[in-house]
C-alpha positions in Angstrom: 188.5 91.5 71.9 186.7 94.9 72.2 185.9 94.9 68.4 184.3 90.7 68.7 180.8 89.7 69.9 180.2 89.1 73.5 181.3 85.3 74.7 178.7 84.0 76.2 178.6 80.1 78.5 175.8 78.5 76.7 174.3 74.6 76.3 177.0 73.4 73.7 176.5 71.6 70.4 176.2 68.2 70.4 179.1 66.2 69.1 178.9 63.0 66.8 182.9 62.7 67.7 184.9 61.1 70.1 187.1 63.8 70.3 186.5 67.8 69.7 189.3 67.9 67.7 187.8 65.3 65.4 185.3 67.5 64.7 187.3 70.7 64.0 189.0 68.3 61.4 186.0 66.2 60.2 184.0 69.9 59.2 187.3 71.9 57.8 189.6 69.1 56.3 190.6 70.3 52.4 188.6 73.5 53.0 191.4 75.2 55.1 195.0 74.0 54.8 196.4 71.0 56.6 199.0 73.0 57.8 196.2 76.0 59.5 194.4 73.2 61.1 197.5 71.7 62.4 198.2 74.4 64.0 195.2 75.4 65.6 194.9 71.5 66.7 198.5 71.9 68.1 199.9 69.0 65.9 201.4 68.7 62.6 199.8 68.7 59.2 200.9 64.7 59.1 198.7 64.4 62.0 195.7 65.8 60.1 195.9 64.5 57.0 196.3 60.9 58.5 193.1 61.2 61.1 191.1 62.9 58.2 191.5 59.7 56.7 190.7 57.4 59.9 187.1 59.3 59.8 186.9 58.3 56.1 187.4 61.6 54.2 189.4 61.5 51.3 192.5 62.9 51.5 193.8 65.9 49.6 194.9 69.4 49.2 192.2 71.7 50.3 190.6 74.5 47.8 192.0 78.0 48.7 188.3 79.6 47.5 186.8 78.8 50.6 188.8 81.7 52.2 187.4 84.1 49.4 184.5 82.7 48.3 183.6 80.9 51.1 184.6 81.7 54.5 181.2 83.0 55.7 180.2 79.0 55.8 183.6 78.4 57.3 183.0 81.0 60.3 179.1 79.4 60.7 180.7 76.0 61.2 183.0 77.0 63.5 181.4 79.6 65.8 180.4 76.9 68.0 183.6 75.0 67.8 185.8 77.2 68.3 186.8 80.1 70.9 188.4 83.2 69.1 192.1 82.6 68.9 191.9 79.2 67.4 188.8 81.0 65.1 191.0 83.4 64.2 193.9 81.4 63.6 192.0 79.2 61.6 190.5 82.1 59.4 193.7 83.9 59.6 191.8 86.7 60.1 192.8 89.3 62.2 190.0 90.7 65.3 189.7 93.6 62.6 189.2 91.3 59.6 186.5 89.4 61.7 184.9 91.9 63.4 184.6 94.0 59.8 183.6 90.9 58.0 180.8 90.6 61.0 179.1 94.0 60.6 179.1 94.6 56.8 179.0 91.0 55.5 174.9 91.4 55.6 174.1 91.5 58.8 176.6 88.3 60.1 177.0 89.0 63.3 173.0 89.0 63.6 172.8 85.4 61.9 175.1 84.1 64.3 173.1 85.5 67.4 174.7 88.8 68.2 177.5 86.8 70.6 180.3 83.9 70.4 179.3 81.0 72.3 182.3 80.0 75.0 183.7 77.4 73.6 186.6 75.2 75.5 189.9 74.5 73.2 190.2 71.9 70.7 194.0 70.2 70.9 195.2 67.5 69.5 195.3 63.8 71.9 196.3 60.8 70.6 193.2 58.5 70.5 192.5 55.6 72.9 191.5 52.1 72.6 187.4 52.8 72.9 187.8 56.2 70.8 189.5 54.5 68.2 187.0 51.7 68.1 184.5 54.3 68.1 186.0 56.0 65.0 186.3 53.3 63.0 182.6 52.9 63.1 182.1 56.2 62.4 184.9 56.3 59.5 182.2 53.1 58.0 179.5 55.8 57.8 181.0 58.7 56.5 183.1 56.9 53.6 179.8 55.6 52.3 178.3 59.3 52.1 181.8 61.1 51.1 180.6 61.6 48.0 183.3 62.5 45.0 181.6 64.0 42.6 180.6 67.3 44.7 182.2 70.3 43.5 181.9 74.0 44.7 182.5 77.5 43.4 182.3 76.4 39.6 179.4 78.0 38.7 179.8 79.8 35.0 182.5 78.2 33.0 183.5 81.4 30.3 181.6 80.4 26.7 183.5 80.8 23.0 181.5 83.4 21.4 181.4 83.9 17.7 179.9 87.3 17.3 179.1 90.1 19.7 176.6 89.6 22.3 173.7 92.5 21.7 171.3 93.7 25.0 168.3 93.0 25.1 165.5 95.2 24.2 162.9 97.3 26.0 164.2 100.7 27.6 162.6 99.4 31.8 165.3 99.0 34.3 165.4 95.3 35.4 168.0 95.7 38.3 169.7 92.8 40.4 172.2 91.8 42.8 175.0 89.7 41.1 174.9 85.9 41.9 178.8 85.9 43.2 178.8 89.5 44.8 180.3 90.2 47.9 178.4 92.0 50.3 181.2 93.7 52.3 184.4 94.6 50.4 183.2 94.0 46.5 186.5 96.3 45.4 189.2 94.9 47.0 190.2 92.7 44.5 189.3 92.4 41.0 185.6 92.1 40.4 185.9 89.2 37.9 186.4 87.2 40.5 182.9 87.7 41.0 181.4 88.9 38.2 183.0 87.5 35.3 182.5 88.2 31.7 181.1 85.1 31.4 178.4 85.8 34.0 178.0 88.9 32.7 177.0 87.5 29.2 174.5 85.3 31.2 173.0 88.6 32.5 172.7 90.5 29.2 171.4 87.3 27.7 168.2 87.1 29.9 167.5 90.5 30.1 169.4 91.9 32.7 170.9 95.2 32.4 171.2 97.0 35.8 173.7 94.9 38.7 173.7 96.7 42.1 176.4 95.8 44.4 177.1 97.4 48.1 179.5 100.0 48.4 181.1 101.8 51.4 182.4 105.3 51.2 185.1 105.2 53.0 186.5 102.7 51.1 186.1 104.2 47.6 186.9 107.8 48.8 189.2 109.7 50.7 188.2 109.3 54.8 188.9 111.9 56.6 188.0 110.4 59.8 190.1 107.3 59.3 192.5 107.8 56.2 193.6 104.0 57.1 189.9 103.0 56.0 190.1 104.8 52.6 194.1 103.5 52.0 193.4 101.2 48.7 190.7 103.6 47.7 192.3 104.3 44.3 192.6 100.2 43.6 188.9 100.2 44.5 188.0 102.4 42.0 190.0 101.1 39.8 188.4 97.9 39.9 184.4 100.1 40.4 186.1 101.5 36.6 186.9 98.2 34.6 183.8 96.8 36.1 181.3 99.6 34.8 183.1 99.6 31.8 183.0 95.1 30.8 179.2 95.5 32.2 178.4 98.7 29.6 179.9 96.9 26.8 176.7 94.8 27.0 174.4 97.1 27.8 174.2 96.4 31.6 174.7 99.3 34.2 176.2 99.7 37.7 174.7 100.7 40.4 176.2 101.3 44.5 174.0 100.2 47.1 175.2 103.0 49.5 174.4 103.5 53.3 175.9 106.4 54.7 177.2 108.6 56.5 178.1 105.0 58.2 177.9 105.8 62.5 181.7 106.2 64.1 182.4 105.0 67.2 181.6 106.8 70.0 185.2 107.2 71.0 186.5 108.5 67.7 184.4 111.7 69.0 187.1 114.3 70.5 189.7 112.4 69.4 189.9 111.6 65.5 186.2 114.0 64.9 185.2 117.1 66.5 183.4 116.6 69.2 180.4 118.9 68.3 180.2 116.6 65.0 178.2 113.7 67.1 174.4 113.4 66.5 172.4 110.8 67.6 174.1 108.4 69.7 173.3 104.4 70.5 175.2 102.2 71.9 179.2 102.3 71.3 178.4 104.3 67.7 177.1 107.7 67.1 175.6 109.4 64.3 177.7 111.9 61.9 175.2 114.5 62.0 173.9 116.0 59.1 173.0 119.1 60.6 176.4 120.5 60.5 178.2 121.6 58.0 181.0 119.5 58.5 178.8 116.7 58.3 177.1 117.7 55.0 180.5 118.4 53.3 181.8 114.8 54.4 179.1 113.3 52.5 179.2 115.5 49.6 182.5 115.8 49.2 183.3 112.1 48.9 180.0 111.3 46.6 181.3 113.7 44.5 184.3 113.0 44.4 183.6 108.9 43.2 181.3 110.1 40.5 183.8 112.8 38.8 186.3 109.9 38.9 183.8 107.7 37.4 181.2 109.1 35.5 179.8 106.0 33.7 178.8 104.3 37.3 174.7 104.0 36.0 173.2 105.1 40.0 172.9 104.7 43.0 170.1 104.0 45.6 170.0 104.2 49.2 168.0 102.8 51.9 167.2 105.5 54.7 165.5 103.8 57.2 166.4 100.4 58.1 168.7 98.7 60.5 171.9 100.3 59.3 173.0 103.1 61.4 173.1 106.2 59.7 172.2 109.7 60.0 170.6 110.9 63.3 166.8 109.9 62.7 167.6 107.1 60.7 164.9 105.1 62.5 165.1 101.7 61.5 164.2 98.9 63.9 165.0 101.6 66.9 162.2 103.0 69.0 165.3 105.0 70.9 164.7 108.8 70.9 166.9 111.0 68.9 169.9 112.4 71.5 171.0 114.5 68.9 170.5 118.5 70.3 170.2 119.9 66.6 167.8 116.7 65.1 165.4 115.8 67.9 162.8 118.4 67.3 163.2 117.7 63.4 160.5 115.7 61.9 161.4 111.9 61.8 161.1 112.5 58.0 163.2 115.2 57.3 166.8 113.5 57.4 166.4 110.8 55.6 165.0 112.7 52.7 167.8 115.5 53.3 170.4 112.8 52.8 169.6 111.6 49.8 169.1 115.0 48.6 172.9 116.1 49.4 173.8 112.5 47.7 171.8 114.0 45.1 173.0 117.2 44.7 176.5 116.0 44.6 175.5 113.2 42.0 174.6 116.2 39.8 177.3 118.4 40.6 179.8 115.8 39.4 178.6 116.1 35.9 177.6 112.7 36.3 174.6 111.0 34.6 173.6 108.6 37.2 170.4 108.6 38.5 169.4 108.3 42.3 167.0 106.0 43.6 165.4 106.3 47.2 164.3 103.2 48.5 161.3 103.4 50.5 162.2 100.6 52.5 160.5 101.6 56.1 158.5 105.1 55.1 155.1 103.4 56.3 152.7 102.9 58.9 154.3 99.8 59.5 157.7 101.2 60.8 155.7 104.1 62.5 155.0 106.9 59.7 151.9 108.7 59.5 150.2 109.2 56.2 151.2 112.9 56.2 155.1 112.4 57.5 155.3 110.0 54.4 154.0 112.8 52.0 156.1 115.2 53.7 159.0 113.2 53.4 158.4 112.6 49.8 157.8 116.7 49.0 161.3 117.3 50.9 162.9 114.8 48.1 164.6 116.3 45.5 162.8 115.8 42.1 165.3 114.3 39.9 165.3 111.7 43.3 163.2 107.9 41.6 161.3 107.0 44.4 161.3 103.0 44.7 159.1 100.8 46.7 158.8 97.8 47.9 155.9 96.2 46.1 154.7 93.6 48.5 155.4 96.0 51.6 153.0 95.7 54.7 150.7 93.8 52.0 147.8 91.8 54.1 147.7 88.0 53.8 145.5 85.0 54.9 146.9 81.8 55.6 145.0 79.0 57.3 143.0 81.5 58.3 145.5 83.7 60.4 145.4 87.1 59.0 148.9 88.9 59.3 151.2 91.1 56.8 154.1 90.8 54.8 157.1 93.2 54.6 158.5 92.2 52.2 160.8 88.9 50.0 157.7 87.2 49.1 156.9 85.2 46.2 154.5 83.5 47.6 151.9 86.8 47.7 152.3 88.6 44.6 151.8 92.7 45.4 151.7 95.6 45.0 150.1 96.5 48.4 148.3 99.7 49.3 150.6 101.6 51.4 153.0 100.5 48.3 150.6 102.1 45.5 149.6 105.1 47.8 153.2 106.0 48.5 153.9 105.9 44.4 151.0 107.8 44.0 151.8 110.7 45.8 155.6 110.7 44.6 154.3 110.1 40.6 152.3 113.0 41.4 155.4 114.9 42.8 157.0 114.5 39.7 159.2 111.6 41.1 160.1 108.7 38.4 158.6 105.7 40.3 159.8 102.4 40.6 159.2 99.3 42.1 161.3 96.5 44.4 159.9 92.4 43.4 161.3 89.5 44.7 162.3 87.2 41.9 164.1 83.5 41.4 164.3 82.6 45.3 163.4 84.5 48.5 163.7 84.0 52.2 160.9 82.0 51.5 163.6 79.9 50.3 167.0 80.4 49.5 169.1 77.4 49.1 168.2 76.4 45.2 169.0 79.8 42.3 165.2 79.6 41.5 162.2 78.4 42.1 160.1 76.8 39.3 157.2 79.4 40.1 156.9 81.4 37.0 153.6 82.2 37.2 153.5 83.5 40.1 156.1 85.8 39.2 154.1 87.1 35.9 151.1 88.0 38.2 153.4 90.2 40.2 154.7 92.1 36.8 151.2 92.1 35.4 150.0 93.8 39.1 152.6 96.3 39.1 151.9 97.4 34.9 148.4 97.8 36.2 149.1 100.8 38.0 152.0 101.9 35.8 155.3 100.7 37.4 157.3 98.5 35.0 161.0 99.7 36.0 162.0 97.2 38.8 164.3 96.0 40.9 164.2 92.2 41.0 166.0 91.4 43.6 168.2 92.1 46.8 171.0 90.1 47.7 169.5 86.8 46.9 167.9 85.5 43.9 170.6 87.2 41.5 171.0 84.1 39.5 170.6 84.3 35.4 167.8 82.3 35.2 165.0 82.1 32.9 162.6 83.7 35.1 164.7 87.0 34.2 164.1 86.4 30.7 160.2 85.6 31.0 160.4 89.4 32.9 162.3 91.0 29.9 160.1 89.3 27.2 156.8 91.0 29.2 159.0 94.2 29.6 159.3 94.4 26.0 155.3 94.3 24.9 153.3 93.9 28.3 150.2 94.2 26.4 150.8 91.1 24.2 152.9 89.0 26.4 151.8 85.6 25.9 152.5 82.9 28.8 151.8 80.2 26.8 154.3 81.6 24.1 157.2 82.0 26.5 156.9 78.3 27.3 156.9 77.2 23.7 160.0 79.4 23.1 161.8 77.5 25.9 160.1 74.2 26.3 158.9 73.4 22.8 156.6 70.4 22.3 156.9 69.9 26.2 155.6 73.4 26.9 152.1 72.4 28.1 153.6 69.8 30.7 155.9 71.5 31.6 153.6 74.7 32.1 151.4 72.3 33.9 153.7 71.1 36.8 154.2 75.1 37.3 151.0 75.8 37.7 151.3 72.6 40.7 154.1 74.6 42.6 152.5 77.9 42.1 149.4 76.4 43.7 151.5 74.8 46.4 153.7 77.8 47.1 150.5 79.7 47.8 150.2 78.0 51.0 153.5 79.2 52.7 152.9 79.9 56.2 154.5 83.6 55.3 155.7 85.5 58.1 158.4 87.2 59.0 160.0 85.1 61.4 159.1 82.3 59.7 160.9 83.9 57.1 164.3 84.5 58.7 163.8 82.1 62.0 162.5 78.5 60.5 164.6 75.5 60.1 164.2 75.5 55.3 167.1 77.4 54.5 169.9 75.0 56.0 167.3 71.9 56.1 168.2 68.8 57.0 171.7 70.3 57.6 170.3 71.6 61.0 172.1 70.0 63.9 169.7 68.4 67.0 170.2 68.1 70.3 168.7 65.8 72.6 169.3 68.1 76.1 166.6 70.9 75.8 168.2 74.1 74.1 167.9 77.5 75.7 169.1 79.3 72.3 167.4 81.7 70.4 166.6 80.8 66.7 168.6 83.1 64.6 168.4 85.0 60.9 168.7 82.5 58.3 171.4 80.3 60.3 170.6 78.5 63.6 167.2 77.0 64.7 167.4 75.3 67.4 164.3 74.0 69.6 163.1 77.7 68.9 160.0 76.9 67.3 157.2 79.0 69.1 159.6 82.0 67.2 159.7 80.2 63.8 156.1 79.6 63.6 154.4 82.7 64.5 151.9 84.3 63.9 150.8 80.5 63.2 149.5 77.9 65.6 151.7 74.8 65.3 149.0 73.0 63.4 148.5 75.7 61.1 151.9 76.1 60.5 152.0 72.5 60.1 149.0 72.2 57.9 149.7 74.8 55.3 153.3 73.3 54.8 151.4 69.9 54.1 149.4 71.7 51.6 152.5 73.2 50.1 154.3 69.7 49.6 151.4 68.0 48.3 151.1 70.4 45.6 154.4 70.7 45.3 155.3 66.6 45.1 153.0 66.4 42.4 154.3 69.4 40.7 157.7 67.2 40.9 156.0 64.1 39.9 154.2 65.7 36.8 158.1 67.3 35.6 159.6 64.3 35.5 157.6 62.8 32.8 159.2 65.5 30.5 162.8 65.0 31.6 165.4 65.6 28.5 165.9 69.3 27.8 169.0 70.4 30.5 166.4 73.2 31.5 163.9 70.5 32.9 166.4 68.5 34.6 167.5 71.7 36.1 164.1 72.8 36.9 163.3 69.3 38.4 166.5 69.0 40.2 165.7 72.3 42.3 162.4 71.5 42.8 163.5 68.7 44.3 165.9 70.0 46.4 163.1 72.5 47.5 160.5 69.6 48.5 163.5 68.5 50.9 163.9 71.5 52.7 160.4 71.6 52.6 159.7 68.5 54.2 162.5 68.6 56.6 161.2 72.0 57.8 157.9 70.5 58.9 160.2 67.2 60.4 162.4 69.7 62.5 158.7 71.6 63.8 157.4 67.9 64.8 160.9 67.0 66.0 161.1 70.6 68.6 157.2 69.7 69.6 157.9 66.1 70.2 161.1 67.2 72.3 159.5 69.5 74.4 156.9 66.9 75.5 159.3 64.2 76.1 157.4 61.8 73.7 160.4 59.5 72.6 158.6 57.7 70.6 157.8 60.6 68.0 161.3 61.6 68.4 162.3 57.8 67.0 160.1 57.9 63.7 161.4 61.5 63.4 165.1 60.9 63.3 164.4 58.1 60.9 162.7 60.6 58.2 164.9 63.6 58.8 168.1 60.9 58.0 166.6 59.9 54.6 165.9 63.8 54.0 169.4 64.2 54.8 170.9 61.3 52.5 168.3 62.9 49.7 169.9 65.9 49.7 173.5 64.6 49.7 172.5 62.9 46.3 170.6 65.8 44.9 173.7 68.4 46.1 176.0 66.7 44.2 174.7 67.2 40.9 175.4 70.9 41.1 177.5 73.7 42.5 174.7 75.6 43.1 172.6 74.0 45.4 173.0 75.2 48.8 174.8 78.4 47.8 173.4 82.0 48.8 175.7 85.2 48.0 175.6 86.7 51.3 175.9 83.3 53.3 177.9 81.1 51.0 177.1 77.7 51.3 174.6 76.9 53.9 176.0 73.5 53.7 178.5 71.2 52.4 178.4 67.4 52.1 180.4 67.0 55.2 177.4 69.3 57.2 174.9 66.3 55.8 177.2 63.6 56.4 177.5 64.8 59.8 173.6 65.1 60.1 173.6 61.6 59.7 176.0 60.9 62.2 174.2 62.5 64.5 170.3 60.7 63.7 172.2 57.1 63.7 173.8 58.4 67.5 171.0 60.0 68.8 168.3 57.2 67.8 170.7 54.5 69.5 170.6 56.6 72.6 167.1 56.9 73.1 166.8 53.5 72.4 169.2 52.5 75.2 167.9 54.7 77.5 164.7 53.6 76.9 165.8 49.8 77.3 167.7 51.1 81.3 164.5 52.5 81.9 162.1 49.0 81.2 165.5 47.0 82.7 164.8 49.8 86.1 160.8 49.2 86.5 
């Protein structure tokens, strides 16, 4: 288990079940084969299928998509469940499969809290007399909520086309992550599995034409290190090839998202690398350093190497200081001091310029076209650079290097009077900020092309619905960033990739900036219902003003999985973790805010945003209104529950049961709303790089647990008067 996560003995989940294994069943039934479950339960697939239906699901073959699609949500709903060989035998993963999926599938293991919980087996028991009894009430629940209309995965059914689709004008680089993409092994199979040509006409249509997807270089080049790692190389690239050739037919280029040299384990060093090859070490990994020559060739060699075997690939850009480990003074979230002998009297600046330069150089050496962009992601005072080691850093960088950065980066913000910063994935705070506009400054003056990082459709803000109805918002962003001369953007990172009409309001302005009319756009998608429409807008923009942005809030609160958040009566020593668990954690969710602060300006947010909802549905008809209106509404849910679940941790920690009861109440109607409101489409609930935050069985679940946990309190309560 060397590869896995700690195990750690924690306070376990609380179970709506009589029996564990009801659970395992109850929250993996027809997403993972009978037969899988049957044998991590220790039974027969008879045996599940029959006690699937005693707790009221309906009974069927399962969809073999979860384990491609979706087994990011399978893994969250078991990681709590589950110890690692019934995990694993339920994934039928491998510890390598697991632990791979863990480190490159965007940061997982950090979303699950950086350890498996210890977790005692789940076998199958025959039930008794009271846990039948108990089941049968359950079963009553959870067949009125099985709902059997919900469908998942179907998100672009292919179109008949009559005559050739033809890009968009306007010559700006509008760049995005696709909607479906994988962000660990994109190559491996066929890439219309997730990007189809009929998502990739949705693309062109609104004014896409730039898709980025992650790419690791060992896996689309020979590795020397590890020629196991770089095996199906040449099926990678054949896939990279028919991809970036179906995406130039319509006028839309590829770009690799590209981290490297990736760190090696510290015992690879000696053994499978020369020893003198390690740099800066942390932990179990260690740097490749740069500052050989041995290192540099790696690096060039295999860039090289991908781009004279596809030429036609459209760029690539980097991020050189953030949490991936890379090169020796990579920097990132680590305050640890460079170990490396040859880097740690180098200027903090110099290698991650020098490695995009040697990326560069071998771009250009390949005869390839492709243009490099160096994300500025972390070249601020905020992650600890000096005014002059930023300028330095940008005079190191090769001149046919873009330099891109993030517009709303270390922007200041007031909310409810509480003065803090963004980093960056808001919405809510249109940029650009200084250090943003300073940094593209000095590089435009370099002689750097200069672009700029947005975040459109959804954010961390909110991420469970493929766009939020803010559109204004989102034009004041554009119009900022024209101001000072940046119109070539990258619109997203791995969320908000859907083809919505947001994209197309951004290629329409792209196209004349100058005479862009708002009002226009609206007519051209709205019609005679354009004012209206544009009116209950201008109530969510209003709203979403108020979001109590932070960066914890951001990553720790209870929105993104809403009301599919589980409770727990016994107090919770668990940390809150990124985009997945919350917990009790709320002194971590609401900072830098007060808890009536945070409180307040969520209030302010759903008034504005109810009536934003209200004022839609007097113009229901078009499908784009009703699709508008149905992720608005889903929004207002998570919303609301967010603010239920900060009430709900308060009233918890003060032991006032009788909050708790009114509490449970609400968050189980939020629950049942969002059961109704998920079943209308595919996409609600669904983000690229965490699959479905939740299914109907999470909600139906949820429910379980408010109708179980309200009785409790209410018998305990009656024992204690029955006591005095």
């Amino acid at each position: 288990m060397a590869l896995l996560p700690e195990v750690r003995k924690i306070v376990p989940q609380a179970e709506q079940f009589p029996c564990r294994w009801q659970t395992v069943i109850f929250r993996n039934y027809r997403m993972v084969s009978a037969e899988r479950i049957a044998r991590v339960l220790e039974c027969t697939a008879e045996d599940v299928h029959r006690e699937a239906a005693r707790l009221g699901l309906r009974t069927g073959e399962h969809d073999p998509r979860w384990m491609t699609e979706g087994y990011i949500t399978v893994i969250r709903n078991n990681w709590y469940l589950l110890p690692y060989d019934q995990l694993l035998n339920l994934l039928d993963f491998t510890e390598e499969r697991l632990a791979f999926s863990l480190e490159k599938d965007d940061f997982l293991n950090v979303k699950l809290g950086r350890y498996k919980p210890e977790c005692a087996r789940a076998v199958y028991q025959p039930l008794t007399e009271d846990q039948l009894a108990e089941t049968t009430q359950i079963a009553r629940t959870v067949r009125q909520w099985d709902i059997s209309g919900r469908t998942y995965f179907d998100f672009f059914p292919p179109v008949k086309r009559t005559a050739k689709l033809l890009p968009r004008q306007g010559k700006s680089l509008r760049l995005v992550h696709g909607y479906l993409t994988p962000c660990g092994d994109a190559f491996i199979e066929d890439t219309r599995s997730h990007l189809s040509d009929a998502l990739l006409d949705r693309y062109a249509e609104c004014g896409i034409n730039a898709l980025f997807i992650h790419g690791v270089l060992s896996s689309l080049s020979p590795y020397p290190f590890d020629p196991e790692l770089s095996r199906d190389y040449p099926t990678r690239r054949a896939h990279l090839r028919d991809l970036v050739e179906r995406a130039g037919d319509r006028g839309i280029r590829i770009y690799l998202y590209l981290n490297e040299p990736r760190a090696l384990p510290v015992s690879w060093f000696g053994t499978r690398v020369d020893a003198s090859l390690m740099g800066h070490r942390q932990g179990d990994y260690a740097a490749l350093c740069l500052n050989t020559k041995e290192g540099r060739d790696y690096l060039y060699t295999a860039v090289r190497s991908l781009f004279e075997a596809i030429p036609d690939i459209g760029g690539v850009f980097t991020i050189t200081k953030s949490e991936n480990f890379t090169h020796c003074t990579y920097g990132g979230y680590s305050l640890d001091k460079c170990t490396c002998p040859r880097c740690a009297k180098l200027p903090v600046e110099t290698m991650p310029a020098v490695t995009n330069n040697i990326i560069m150089e071998a771009i250009r050496d390949s005869g390839s076209k492709a243009e490099l962009i160096a994300n500025l992601w972390g070249w601020s005072p905020a992650l600890g650079w000096s005014d002059e080691q930023i300028a330095h850093a940008l005079e190191i960088l090769d001149r046919d290097i873009v330099a891109l950065g993030i517009s709303d980066y270390d922007l200041a913000i007031e909310k409810g009077g509480v003065k803090s910063h963004v980093i960056d994935y808001s919405i809510s705070n249109p940029g650009p900020s200084e250090v943003t506009q300073k940094a593209l400054t000095q590089a435009a003056k370099l002689g750097h092309k200069t672009y700029a990082k947005v975040q459109m459709n959804c954010s961390w803000e909110l991420s469970s619905v493929p766009y939020l109805p803010v559109f204004d918002l989102e034009l004041e962003h554009l119009q900022n960033l024209h101001a000072i001369g940046v119109d070539d953007l990258m619109l997203t990172w791995t969320l908000g990739g859907y083809p919505s009409i947001a994209y197309d309001m951004v290629a329409d302005y792209q196209e004349d900036p100058d005479g862009f009319s708002m009002d226009r756009w609206y007519e051209k998608h709205f019609g005679e219902n354009a004012g209206d429409v544009h009116r209950a807008v201008e109530l969510f923009c209003r709203g979403f003003r108020e979001f109590p942005f932070g960066v914890r809030v951001l990553y720790s609160s209870p929105k993104n999985l809403g009301p599919a958040n589980l409770w727990n009566l016994v107090p919770e020593e668990k940390h809150s973790t990124m985009v997945c668990y919350s917990f009790d954690d709320y002194e971590k969710w609401i900072y830098p805010y007060s808890p009536e602060i945070y409180l307040s300006q969520f209030e302010k947010l759903i008034a504005d945003w109810q009536a934003g909802c209200d004022a839609l549905a007097t113009v229901r008809g078009l499908p784009l209104i009703e699709d508008m209106l149905l992720y608005a509404h889903v929004a207002l849910v998570h919303f609301k529950s967010d603010i239920i679940h900060t009430r709900y941790a308060l009233a918890k920690r003060k032991g006032d049961m009788e909050t708790l009861l009114g509490l449970l109440d609400v968050e189980r109607e939020l629950a049942e709303e969002l059961l109704i409101l998920s079943a209308q489409s595919p996409l609600i609930g669904y983000e690229t790089s965490n699959h479905y935050f939740y299914t109907e069985r999470n909600l139906i679940e949820k429910i379980l647990q408010m109708d179980q946990m309200h009785q409790r309190i209410v018998d305990n309560s009656e024992q204690n008067r029955k006591g005095k």
